[in-house]
N, C-alpha and C positions, 0 to 999 in steps of 0.2 A: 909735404905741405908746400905749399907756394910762400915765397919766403916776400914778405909783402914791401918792404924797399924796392925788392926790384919788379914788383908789380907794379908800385905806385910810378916807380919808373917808366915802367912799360907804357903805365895809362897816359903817362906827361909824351912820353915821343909818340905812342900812336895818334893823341892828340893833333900834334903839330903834321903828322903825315894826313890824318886827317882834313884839316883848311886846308893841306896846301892841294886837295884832291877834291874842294868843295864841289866846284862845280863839274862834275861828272856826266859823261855824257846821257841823255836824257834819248827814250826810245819811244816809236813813234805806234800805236796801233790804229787799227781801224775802227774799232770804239771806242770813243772819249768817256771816262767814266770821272767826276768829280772827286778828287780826293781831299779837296781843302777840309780841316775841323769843322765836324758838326756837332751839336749840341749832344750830352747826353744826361739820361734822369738815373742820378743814384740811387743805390736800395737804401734806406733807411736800416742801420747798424744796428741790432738791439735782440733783446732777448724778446719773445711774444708768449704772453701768459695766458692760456683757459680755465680763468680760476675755475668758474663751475664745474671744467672738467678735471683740472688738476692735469691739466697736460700742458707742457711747453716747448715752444722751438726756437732755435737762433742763429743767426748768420756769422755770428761774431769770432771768422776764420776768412783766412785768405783764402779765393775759389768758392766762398758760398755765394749763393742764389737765394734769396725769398725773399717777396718785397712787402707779401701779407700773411697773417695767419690765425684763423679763426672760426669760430662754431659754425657747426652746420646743424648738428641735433646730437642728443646725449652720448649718439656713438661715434661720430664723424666729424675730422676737421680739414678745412679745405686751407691747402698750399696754394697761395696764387702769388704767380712768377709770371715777370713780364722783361721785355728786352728793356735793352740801354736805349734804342732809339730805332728811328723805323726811318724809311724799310730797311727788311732785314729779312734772313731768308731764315724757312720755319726750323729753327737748330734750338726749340724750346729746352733750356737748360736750368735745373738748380739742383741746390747741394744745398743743404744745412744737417743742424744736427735736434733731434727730440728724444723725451723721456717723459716721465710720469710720477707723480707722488706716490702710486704705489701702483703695484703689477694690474696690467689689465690693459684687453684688447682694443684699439684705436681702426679706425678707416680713416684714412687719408686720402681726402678727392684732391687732383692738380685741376688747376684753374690757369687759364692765358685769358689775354684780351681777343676780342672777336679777330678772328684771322688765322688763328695760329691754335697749334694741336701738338698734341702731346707728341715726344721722339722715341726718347729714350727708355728701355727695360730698367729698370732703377736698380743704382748700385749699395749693399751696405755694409758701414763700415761695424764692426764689432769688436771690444779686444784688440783694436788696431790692426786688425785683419780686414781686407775685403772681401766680398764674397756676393757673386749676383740673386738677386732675390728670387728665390724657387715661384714658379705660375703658379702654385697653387695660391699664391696670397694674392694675385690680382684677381680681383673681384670684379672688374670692368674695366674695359679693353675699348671705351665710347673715347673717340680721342681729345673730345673739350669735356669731359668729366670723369676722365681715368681714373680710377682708386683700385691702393692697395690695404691690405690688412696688416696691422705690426701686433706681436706685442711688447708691449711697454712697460719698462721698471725707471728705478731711481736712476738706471747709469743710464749716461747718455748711449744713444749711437746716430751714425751719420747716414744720411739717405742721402744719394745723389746718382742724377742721371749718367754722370762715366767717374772713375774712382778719380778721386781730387787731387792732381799733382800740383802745386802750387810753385812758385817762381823758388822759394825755399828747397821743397822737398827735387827738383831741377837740380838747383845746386850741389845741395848732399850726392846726388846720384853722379853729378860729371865731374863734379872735386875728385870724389873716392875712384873713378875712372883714368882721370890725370893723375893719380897718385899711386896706381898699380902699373900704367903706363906711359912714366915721368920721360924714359929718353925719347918719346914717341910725339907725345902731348905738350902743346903749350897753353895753357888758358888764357885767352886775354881779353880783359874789359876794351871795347872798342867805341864805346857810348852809352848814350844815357835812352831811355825812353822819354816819352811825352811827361811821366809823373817822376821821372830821375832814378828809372832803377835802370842796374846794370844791362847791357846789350852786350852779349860774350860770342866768342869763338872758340872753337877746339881747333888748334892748327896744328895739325895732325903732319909729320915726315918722319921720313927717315934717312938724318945726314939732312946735306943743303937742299933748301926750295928751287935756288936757281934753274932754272929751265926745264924745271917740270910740268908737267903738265896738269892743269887744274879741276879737281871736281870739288862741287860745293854739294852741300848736306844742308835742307831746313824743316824746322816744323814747328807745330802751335803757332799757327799765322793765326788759327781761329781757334780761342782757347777752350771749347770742351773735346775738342780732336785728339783726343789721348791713346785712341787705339792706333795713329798714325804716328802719335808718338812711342808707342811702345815696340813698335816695328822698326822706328829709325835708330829705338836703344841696343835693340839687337844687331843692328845691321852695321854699326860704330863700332859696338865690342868685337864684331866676327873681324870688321879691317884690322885690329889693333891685335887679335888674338890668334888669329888662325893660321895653319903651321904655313901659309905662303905668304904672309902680311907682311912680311919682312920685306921680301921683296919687290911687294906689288909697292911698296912705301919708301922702295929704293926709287920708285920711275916716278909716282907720283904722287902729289901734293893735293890735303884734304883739309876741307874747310868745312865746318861743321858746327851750323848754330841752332844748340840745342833749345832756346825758349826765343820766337818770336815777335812776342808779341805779349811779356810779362806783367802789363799793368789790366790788361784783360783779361789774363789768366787770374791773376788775384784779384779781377773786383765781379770774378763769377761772370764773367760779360757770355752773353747767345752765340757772337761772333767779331764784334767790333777793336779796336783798340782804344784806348782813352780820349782818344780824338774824335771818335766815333763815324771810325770809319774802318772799313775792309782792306787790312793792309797787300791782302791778295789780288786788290785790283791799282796799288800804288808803284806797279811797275813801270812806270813812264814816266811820272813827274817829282817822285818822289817828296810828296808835301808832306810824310808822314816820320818821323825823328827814326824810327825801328825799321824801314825800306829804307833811308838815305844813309846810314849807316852800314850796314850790311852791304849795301850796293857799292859806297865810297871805298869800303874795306876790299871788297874782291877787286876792284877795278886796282886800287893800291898795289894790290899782291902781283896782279898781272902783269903792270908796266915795272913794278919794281922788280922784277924775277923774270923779266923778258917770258913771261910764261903765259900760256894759250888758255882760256876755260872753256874744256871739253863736255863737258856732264855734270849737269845740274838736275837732282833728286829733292822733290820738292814734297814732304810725308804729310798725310792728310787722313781724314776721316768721311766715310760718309753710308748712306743704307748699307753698302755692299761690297765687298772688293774690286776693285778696278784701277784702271790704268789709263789718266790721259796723256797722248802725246800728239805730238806733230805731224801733221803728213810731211812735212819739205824734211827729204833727208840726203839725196841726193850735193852732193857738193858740200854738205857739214862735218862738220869735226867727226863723227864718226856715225858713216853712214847706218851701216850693218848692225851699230850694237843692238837697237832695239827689237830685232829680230834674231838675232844673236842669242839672248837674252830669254827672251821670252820661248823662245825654244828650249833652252837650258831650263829653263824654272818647269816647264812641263816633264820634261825629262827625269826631273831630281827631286819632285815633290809629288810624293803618292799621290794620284786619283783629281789633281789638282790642274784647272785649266784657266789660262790667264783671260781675263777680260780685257779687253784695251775698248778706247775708245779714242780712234783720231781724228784730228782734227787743229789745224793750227790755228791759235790762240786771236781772237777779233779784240778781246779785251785785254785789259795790260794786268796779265799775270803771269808769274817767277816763271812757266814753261816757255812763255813766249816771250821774255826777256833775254834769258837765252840763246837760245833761237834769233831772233830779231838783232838784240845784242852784241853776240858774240858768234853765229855761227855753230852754236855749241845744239848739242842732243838736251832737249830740257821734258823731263817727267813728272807730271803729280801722281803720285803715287798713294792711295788711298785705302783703306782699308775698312772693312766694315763695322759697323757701330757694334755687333752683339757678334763678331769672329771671336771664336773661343782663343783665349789668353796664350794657350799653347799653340796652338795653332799658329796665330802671330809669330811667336817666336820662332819656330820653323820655318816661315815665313821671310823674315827679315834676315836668318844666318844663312838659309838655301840663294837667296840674292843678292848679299855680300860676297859669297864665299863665287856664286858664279859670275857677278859682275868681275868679282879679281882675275878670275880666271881670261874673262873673255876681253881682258883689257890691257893683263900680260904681253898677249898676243901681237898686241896691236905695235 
């Protein structure tokens, strides 16, 4: 357990290393993208009743999504989900939970506003299980009036576009991680978000930080990204677990923020943060409380540990697996790894060929921060919305375990 004196401790001096790091140097792209606060339209909190049908739904959970819900005709009821605020790119996302006053089959049409179509394969929760919903219960596949088929009793269960990891269920997962790997792990709160929830780090060594060298670890920039997320939980435990981790955590020093972007993830947001705005294009001016922290803290670590940041892993979601990176590799912290790398992942993963797509970064996001920044190799790293769960995980330990390999090396 994190003995909380010296937590609260922790939060009082990284505080103060924080102001004294406020103004952090600021990186320049060649497209200006507005980050100041924009407005955003809440969902309305509530449970929604069809009396005639005796069916009901409700958001009333952190990470759900519905902002309406209501008849269509005696056998169908239409979900209609709309974003926090526009524009916004089509990442049509909800979760809540429904049931029935007594057993019997339901269609549920998804509804958006003009624009925007349906994403996601729907995920449900049962028994506290998840489990993806088998095709035969979609019944249309039209993307502005999708429906599925359930059936329905007294318990509830949850539908949602990817399973619902909320800033909570985050927590319970990197506590019980720092807690199997306490001489490895330090947790520490580093700030607040825009709504006052925790902004943490795993600062991950082995023995001193001093002059190591630096890789950073992120994800849930955009909170229904969960398959990106679940690649980067794999890819955490292979550093911390695997029979070389010792040493690669002798050379160098890991910085790993597992949620961020948690006021979005708990208010079910498409892609925004409470600010409403895309904290993956806040790499340049940092107007955004969850960028300028993160940012403040690595920079902190750098000048205080006389230490370089090499590689930054930036986990994401999106149709399909892929890989964006940088062209400019030549002269950076390490040329060769992404080819490196990506050679190894072909090698070590049956049947499996990597996508990349290069391209250095016009807009101010975490690869070209990096990059731009630091000099450093910077990756989003992406995975696909409906990549089987196993798969994933294979995925993220085959990448850990060859990243360490190919970074021993160096």
């Amino acid at each position: 357990m994190i003995n909380q004196p010296t937590l609260r401790l922790s939060i009082f001096l990284l505080g103060l290393l924080l102001v004294s790091c406020e103004n952090v140097q600021k990186v320049e792209f060649e497209t200006y993208v507005d980050t100041t606060s924009k407005e955003i339209k809440k969902q309305p909190k509530k449970t929604f009743v069809i009396n005639e049908l005796g069916v009901s739904a409700s958001n009333l959970f952190d990470g759900a999504r519905l902002n309406n819900f209501s008849r269509l005709n005696d056998s169908t009821v239409v979900a209609f989900v709309e974003p926090e605020n526009t524009p916004i790119n089509n990442s049509a996302y909800f979760a809540f939970d429904i049931w029935a006053e007594d057993e019997k089959p339901i269609y549920i049409q998804f509804k958006y506003p003009e624009g925007y179509e349906h994403r996601y394969h729907p995920k449900i929760k049962t028994h506290d299980t998840w489990s993806i919903l088998d095709s035969s219960k979609v019944v249309s596949k039209i993307d502005t009036a999708y429906t599925i088929r359930l059936d329905l009793s007294k318990e509830k269960m949850t539908i949602a576009a990817q399973e619902v990891h909320s800033s909570a269920t985050v927590r319970s997962w990197y506590t019980k991680l720092a807690e199997t790997h306490s001489s490895k792990v330090e947790v520490k709160i580093i700030g607040s978000s825009t709504l006052g929830k925790d902004m943490v780090v795993l600062d991950i060594s082995n023995g001193t930080v001093k002059d190591k060298p630096i890789i950073v670890l992120l994800t849930r920039q955009h909170p229904p990204e969960v398959t990106g997320y679940f690649a980067f939980r794999e890819f955490l435990k292979t550093i911390l677990s695997d029979q070389i981790s010792d040493s690669f955590l002798e050379k160098y020093h890991v910085l790993a923020f597992p949620l961020m972007n948690p006021d979005g993830v708990d208010l079910g947001h498409w892609r925004h943060n409470a600010g409403g705005v895309d904290t993956n294009r806040d790499w340049s001016q940092y107007n955004q409380p969850e960028i300028k922290t993160v940012v403040t803290y690595i920079t902190q670590q750098s000048k205080k540990n006389n230490a370089k940041i090499v590689l930054g892993l930036d986990f994401h979601s999106t149709w399909y697996d892929i890989f964006y990176t940088n062209k400019k590799r030549e002269g950076t912290t390490l040329p060769t790894f992404v080819s490196d790398w990506f050679t190894a992942l072909e090698s070590n993963i049956p049947n499996y060929k990597v996508n990349e797509a290069p391209g250095n970064s016009k807009k101010p996001v975490s690869k070209g921060w990096f990059l731009y920044g630091h000099n450093a190799t910077g990756i989003t790293y992406e995975i696909g919305d409906e990549t089987p769960r196993d798969k994933i995980q294979q995925i993220g330990k085959v990448s850990a375990q060859q990243m360490m390999q190919i970074l021993l090396k160096e």
